[in-house]
N, C-alpha and C positions, 0 to 999 in steps of 0.2 A: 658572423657576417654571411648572407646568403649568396652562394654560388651562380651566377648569371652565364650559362655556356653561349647564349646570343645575346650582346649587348643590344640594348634599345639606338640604332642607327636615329634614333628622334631626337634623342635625349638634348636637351636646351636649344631644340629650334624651333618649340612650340611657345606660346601665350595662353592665358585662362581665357576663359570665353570674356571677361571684361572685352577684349580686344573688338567684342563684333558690335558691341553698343553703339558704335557710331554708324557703321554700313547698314546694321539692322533698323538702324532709327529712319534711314532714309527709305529702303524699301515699304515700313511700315505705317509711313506717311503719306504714301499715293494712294489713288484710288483703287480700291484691289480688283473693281469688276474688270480693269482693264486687262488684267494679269493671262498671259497664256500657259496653261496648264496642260500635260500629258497624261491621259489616263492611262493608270497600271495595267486596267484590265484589257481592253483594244487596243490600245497606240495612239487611238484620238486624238487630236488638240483643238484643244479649244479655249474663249475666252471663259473666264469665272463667271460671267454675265449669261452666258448659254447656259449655265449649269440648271437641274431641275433639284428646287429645292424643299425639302418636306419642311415646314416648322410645325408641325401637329405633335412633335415629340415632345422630351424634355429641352431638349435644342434643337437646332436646325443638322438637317442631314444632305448634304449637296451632292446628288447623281451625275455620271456621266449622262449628257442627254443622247451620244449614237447608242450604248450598249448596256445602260442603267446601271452600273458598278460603282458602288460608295467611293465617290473622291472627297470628300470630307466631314465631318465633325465639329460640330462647337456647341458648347454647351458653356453656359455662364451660371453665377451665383452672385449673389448682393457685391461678393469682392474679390471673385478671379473669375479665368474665363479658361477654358481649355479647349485649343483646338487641333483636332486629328486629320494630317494631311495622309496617312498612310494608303490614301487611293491615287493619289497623282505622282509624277514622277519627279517632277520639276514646275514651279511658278516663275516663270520670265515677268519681270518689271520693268515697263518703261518708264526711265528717269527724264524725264525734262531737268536738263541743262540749259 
């Protein structure tokens, strides 16, 4: 039996990610242009609708528009889609309630 000198302080008061199917389902249903987004590279915010977006690629590449720094990636195929938020910091979603 393996030796643990720090117990995992987590241990059964986590859930699998099933748990976010539901939260994720609502964010994923609004309109995304609305969404305010922080670029990594300046601090900027702005909405997803300002962004400057190349599609001249194999996908779309979306710019910050103050300082041109990659806030995102999407690329599809006939049956997934893969998108790279690793330039923003956070997307805020307004929910209409």
């Amino acid at each position: 039996m393996p030796h643990h000198p720090h117990p995992d302080p987590y241990t059964g008061q986590y859930e699998d990610g099933n748990a976010l199917a539901g939260p994720l389902s609502e964010i994923l249903a609004v309109d995304p242009t609305t969404a305010l987004g922080c670029c990594t590279g300046c601090g900027s915010q702005w909405r997803l609708a300002r962004l400057h977006v190349y599609a001249h690629a194999p996908g779309y590449v979306g710019r910050c528009p103050d300082c041109d720094h990659v806030i995102l990636r999407l690329v599809r195929s006939p049956d997934k889609a893969w998108l790279d938020l690793r330039g923003t910091v956070a997307l805020t979603f307004s929910l209409d309630t």
